[in-house]
N, C-alpha and C positions, 0 to 999 in steps of 0.2 A: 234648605236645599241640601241634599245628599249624593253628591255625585258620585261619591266611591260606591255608595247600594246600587248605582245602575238606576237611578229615578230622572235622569237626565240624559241622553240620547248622544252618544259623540258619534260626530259626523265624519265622513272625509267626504268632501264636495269637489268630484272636478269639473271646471266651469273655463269657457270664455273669456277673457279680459281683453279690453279693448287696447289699440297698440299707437299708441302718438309719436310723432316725429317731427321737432321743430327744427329744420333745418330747409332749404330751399332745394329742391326737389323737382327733377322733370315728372312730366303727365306717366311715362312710361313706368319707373321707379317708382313712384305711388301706386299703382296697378300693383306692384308685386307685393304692398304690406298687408298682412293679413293679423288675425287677431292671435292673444296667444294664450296657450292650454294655461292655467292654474290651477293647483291644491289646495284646498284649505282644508284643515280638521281643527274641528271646536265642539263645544258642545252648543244643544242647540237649546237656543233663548227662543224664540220664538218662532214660528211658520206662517205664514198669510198665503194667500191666492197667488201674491205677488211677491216672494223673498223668503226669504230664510234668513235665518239671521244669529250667528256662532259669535261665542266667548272662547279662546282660546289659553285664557289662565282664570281660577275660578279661586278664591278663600273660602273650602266648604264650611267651617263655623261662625264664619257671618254672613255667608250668601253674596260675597262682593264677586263681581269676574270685572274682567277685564279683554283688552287688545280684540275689542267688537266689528267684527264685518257683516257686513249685509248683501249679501248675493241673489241681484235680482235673476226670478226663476227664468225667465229668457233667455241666462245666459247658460246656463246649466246644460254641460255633456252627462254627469253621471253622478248619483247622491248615493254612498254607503254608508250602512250602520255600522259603527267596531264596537266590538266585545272584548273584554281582557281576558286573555289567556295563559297563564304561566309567566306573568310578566312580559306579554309579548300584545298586541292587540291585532285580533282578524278581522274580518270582514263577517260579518251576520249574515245581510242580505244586502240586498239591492233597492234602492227606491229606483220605480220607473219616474222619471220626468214625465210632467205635462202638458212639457212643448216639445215639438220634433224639430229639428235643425237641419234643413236643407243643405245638400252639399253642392257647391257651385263644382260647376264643369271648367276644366282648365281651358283656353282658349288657342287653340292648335294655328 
């Protein structure tokens, strides 16, 4: 595994996460929880139909990574490829998702 050559794809993923509240709660205050934005950048271990799936610290002379997430592609707002630049890392391109996310209508 050669991550410094660029043979391995770092992501930044912004996705979805879903938003839990254990506490006891009227009907009305529940209406108003919604889910929340998250980032993740890692490199990318593997893709399926259904996930993505990033390493976010890597040992490139033995191929170990580590701190693994798996972000199913449903939840996905927006997938970029970074490049290193000068010691900085940009944005390459864009991966389009291949689910669209309905926006609900606020309720007047």
């Amino acid at each position: 595994m050669d991550v410094l050559s660029g043979q391995i794809a770092l992501l930044r993923i912004t996705w979805y996460d879903a938003t839990s509240v254990s506490r006891w709660v009227c009907l009305d205050e529940a209406a108003t929880f919604k889910p929340v934005t998250a980032i993740s950048i890692g490199y990318l271990v593997d893709e399926t139909k259904k996930f993505y799936t990033l390493a976010s610290s890597v040992i490139p002379e033995s191929g170990l990574i580590s701190e693994i997430i798996v972000i199913p592609k449903g939840m996905l707002h927006k997938v970029e490829v970074m490049t290193p630049k000068k010691g900085f890392i940009e944005v390459k391109h864009h991966v389009k998702s291949t689910t669209t996310r309905k926006k609900s209508k606020k309720a007047k």
